[in-house]
N, C-alpha and C positions, 0 to 999 in steps of 0.2 A: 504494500500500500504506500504510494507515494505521499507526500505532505499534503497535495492537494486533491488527493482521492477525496468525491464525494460524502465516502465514510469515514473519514477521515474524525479519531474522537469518540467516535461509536464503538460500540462492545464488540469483540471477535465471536463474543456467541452467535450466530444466526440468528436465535430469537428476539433478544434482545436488540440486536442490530435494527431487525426490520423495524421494531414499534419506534424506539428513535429517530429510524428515518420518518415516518407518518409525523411523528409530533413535529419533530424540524421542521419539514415542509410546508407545514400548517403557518410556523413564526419567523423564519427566517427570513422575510423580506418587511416586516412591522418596521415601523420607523424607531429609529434609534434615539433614547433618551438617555444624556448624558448628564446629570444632575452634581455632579463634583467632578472640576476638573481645574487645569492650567493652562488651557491653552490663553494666548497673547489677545486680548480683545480689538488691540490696535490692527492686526492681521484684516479682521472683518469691520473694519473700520475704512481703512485706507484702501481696502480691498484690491492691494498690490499684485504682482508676482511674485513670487518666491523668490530669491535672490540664485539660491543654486542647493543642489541635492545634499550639501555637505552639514547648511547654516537649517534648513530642514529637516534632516533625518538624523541627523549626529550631536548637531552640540546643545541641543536643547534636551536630549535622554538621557539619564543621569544611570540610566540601565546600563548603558551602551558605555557612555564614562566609567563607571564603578568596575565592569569586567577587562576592558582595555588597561585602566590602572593598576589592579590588581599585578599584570601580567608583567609589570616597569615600565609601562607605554606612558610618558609625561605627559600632564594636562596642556603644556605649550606645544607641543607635536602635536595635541587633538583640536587647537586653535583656538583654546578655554583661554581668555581673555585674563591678566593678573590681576590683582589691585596693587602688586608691590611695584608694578610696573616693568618684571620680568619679558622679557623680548618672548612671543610667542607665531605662530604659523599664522600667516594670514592668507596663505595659497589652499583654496577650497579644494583642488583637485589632488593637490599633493598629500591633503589630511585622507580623503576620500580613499585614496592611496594606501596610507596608513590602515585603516579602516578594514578595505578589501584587505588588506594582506594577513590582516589577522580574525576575519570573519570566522574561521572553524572554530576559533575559541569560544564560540554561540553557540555551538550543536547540541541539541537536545535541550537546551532554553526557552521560556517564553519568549523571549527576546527575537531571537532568530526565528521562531514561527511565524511572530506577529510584522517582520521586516519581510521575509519572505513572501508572505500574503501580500504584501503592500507592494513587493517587485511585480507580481503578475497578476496582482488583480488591480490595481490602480494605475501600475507602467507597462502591463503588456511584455514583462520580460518573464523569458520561459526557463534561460539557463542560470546557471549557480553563481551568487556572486565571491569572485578569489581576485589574487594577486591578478591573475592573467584578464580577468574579463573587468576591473577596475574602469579602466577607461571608458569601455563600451559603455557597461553601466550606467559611470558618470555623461556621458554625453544622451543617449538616450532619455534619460531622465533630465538633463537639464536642458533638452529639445521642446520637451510637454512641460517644462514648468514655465518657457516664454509666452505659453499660449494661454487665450482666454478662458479656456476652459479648467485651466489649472490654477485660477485663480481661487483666492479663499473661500466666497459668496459659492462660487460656481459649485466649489468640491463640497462644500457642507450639502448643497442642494443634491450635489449626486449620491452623494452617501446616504443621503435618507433619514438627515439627521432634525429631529422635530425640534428640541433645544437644548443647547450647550449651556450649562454653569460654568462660569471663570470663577476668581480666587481672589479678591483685593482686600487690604486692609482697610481698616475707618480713617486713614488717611491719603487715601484713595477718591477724589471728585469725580470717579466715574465719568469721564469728558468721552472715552470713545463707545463706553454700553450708552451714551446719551444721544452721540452725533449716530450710532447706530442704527436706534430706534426713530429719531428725526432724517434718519437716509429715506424712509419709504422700502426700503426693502424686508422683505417679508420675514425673512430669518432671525430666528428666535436667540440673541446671546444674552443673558443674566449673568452676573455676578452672585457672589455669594459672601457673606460680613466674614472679614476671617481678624478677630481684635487681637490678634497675641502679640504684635506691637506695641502696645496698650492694654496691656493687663501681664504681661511677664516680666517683673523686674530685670531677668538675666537678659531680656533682648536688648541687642545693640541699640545704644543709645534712645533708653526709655524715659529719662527725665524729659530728653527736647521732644521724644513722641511723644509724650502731654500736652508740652506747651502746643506742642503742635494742632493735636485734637481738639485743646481749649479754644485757639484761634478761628478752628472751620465750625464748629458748634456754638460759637460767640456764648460758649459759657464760664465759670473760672471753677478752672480746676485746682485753688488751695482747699478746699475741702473735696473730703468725701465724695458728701454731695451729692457738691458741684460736680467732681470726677464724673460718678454716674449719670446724672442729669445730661452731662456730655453724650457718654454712650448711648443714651436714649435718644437723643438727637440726632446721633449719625445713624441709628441703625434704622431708623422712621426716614432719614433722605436715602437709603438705598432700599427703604421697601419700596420707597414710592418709586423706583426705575424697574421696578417688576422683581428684587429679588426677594424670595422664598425663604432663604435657608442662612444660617449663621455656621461659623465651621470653626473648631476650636484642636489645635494640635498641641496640645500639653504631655509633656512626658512622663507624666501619669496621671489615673482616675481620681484625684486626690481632689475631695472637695470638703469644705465648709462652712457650717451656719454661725458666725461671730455673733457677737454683740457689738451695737453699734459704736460702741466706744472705743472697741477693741480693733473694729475697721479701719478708724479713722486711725487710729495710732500705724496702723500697718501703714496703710496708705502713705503715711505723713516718711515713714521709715523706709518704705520702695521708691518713693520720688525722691527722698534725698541720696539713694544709692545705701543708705547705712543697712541694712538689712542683710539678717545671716541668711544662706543658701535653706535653712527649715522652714523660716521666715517668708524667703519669695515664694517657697513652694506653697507654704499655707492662702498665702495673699491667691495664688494663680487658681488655689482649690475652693477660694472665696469667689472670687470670680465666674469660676462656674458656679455657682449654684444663684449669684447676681442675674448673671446670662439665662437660666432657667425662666426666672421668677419675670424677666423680662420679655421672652418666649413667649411664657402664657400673656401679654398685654399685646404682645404685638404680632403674634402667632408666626413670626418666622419658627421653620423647623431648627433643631438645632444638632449639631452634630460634632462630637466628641471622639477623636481618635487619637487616644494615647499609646504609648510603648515605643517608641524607637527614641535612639539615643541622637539623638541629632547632633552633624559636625562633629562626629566622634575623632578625629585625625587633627587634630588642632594646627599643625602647621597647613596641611590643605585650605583649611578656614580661612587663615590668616594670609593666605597668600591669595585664595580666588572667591572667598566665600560662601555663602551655601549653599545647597544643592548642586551639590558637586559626585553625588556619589556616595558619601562620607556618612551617613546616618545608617545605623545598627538596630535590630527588633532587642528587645528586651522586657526580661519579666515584669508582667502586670499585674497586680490586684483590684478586683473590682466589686467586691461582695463590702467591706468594713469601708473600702475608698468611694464607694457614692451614696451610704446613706445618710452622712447628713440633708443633702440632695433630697434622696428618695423621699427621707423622714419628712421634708416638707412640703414636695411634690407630686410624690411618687404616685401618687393615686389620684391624681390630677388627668383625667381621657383628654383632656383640651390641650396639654401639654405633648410635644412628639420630639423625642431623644432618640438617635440613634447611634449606635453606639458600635465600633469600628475597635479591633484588636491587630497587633502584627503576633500576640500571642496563644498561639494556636492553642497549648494548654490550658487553656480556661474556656474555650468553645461550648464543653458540655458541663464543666464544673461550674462555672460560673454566669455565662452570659446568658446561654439558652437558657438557664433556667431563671435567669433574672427578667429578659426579655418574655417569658413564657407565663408571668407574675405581672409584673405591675403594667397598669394600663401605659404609662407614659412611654414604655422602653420598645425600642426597634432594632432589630441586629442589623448591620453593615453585611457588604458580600466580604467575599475575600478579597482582601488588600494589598498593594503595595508588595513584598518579597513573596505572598503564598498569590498573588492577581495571577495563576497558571492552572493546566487542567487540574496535578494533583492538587493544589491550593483548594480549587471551588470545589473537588469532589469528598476535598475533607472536611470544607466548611459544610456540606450538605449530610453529609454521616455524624458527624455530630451533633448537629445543631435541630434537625429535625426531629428526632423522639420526642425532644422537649419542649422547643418553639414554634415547630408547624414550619409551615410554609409562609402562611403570612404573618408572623412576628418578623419575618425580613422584610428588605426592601429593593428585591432583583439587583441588579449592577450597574457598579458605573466604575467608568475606565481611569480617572484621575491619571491622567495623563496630561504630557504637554505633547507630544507627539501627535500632533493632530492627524495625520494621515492613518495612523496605526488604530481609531478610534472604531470603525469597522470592523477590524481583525479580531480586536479584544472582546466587542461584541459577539460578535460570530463564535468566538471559544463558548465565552458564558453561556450561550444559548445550548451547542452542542454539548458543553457538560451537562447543563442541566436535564434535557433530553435525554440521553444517557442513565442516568441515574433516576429518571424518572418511569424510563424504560425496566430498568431492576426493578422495579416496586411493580409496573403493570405484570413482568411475567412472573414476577414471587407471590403476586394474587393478594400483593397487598392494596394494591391502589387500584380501579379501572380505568379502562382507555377514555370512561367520558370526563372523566376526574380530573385524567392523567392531561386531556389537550387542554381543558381550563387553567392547571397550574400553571404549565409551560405557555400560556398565554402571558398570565399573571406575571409570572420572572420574567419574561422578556422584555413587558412592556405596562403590565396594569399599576402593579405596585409601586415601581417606582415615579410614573405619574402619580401617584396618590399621594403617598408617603412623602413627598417635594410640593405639594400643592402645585403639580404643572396641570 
């Protein structure tokens, strides 16, 4: 079976196989909801060309960075731009170069499926990209990216893609999701509140992100507050550009209910920087449970994905900054770390938390069954290092006995990879298919059940679950 066999995903049973194929065929062509992602807003804004296959497929995947480096391949050979002002590649074909020559070090990856897919089902190439076919590659590909058709507008439309969430902070004016929606073109891109500039004392320079917030919210942030009152303010000017959803990446579930006395002293102690490292964490676990209680007033969704160690390689940091590659999954708690949370919300139905792990071990010990419990809670797909078949086939083995089907909220690709957004779809679906195919011929599920669900994962849920 080749990578792009048909079955490609589906079970070698026979049986099995065939009910897969039936559900697939049913959802395979649904429009594609992307409800958390990265892609660049300005793209479908200015609704450019792509510059060339390198500044497109390469330096923007931090997948594609992180396995390259790993191997001694330098971030300035991959054309990653310094902050120390290091001399780096600026020749797209010569990176591309680079690239090809060490593409095998992809085999059997998400990575190289979801590129592969993209070489012949979006470029039309049929042969394997190496050292030798580099060139070809690169020219072919940067033939269809001068044309109109390979424009940003154009490819979202071809994909089939109903609407994109981007990623900005509250210190973000949303100027191109504004000039977007005032284009007259029909395509759907939202943003989504991402505050951890403003609310994580360890983020780079979080004092002047205050001031900064204070100035676009014309409120004053020496108090509490006033702080909050801020956040209130920005998050009501980005409901009103159409966004849905608030998105919070804390490196742990860690939250708390203070007293307000005890707030304001925090607060007073993370602006001025004096705060111990137990300190900003408590402050960022305050935070969230602030962001909850502000959920329910203004009904964006909210979404909490903790566990990765971010910028773990400190000189990487220091030299190109983040998302480079450099961020690590690590153990989470989630059972003692959200209920102060829970304790005040948790049984709130108007409330909708979803709740995203890179630690697989708590899937069935903790999440599902917390998801499976309190009205407010919703599991995440699989994320980030498990976002591959075995990743989604284990988020579905475990997480079902306990949470069902719909205590999730189908997929979404969290990519910056724009082109690759089709391919990662098309996995989730054929996982899911698959695995749902197991349950039709173990007689635990039926076929009229079975096309509902894989309706639902593909495509109900996560309109739902996002208010699109």
């Amino acid at each position: 079976m080749s990578a792009f066999d048909d079955n490609r995903l589906f079970s070698s049973d026979p049986t099995q196989r065939k009910i897969a194929q039936e559900l697939y065929y049913q959802i395979k062509d649904l429009p594609i909801i992307s409800p958390h992602g990265h892609t660049d807003p300005a793209w479908f804004d200015r609704n450019e060309n792509f510059p060339d296959p390198t500044k497109l497929l390469l330096v923007p995947d931090h997948y594609v960075l992180r396995m390259l480096y790993s191997q001694g391949i330098s971030m300035e050979s991959l054309g990653v731009k310094s902050i120390d002002g290091t001399p780096h590649e600026t020749d797209s074909r010569k990176i591309w170069r680079v690239f090809a020559e060490h593409f095998y070090l992809f085999r059997g990856t998400p990575s190289a499926m979801w590129l592969n897919i993209v070489f012949k089902e979006v470029f039309g190439i049929e042969e394997k990209l190496s050292e030798k076919t580099a060139d070809s590659f690169y020219d072919r590909i940067q033939s269809q990216l001068e044309t109109n058709e390979f424009k940003p507008r154009a490819l979202f439309e071809r994909f089939n893609i109903e609407v994109i969430s981007t990623t900005e902070s509250p210190l973000d004016e949303l100027i191109h999701h504004r000039n977007i929606a005032d284009s007259g073109w029909k395509g759907r891109i939202i943003s989504a509140f991402r505050p951890d500039p403003v609310v994580d004392p360890d983020f780079e320079g979080f004092a002047d992100n205050i001031d900064k917030l204070a100035a676009l919210s014309k409120q004053n942030c020496d108090s509490y507050q006033g702080y909050l009152n801020a956040l209130r303010d920005r998050r009501a000017f980005f409901k009103s550009t159409g966004v849905t959803a608030s998105d919070h990446g804390h490196s742990t579930a860690l939250t708390a209910d203070l007293s307000k006395d005890n707030c304001e002293a925090l607060f007073q102690k993370a602006r001025s920087g004096k705060c111990s490292a137990k300190e900003a964490e408590l402050f960022r676990g305050q935070m969230l449970t602030e962001m909850a209680g502000m959920s329910l007033d203004d009904g964006l969704v909210m979404q909490i994905h903790p566990g990765s160690f971010r910028n773990h390689n400190p000189e990487l940091f220091k030299r190109f900054g983040r998302d480079k590659g450099a961020d690590i999954p690590s153990q989470t708690e989630y059972v003692q770390a959200l209920r102060p949370l829970l304790n005040k919300y948790g049984n709130n139905p108007d409330l909708s938390i979803i709740l995203f792990t890179l630690d697989e071990t708590v899937y069935s010990r903790e999440l599902a069954p917390l998801a499976g419990h309190y009205p407010c809670l919703k599991l995440g797909p699989a994320w980030w290092f498990h976002d591959s078949p075995e990743g989604m086939m284990r988020f579905r083995e475990m997480t079902t006995e306990t949470a069902g089907f719909y205590n999730t909220v189908g997929f979404n690709d969290d990519t910056r990879a724009f082109l690759s957004i089709p391919a990662r779809h098309d996995v989730a679906r054929r996982i899911d298919c698959n695995y749902l195919a197991r349950l039709v011929a173990e007689h635990r599920l039926d076929m009229e059940d079975a096309h509902e669900v894989a309706k639902d994962l593909a495509y109900n849920l996560a309109k739902k679950a996002y208010n699109l």
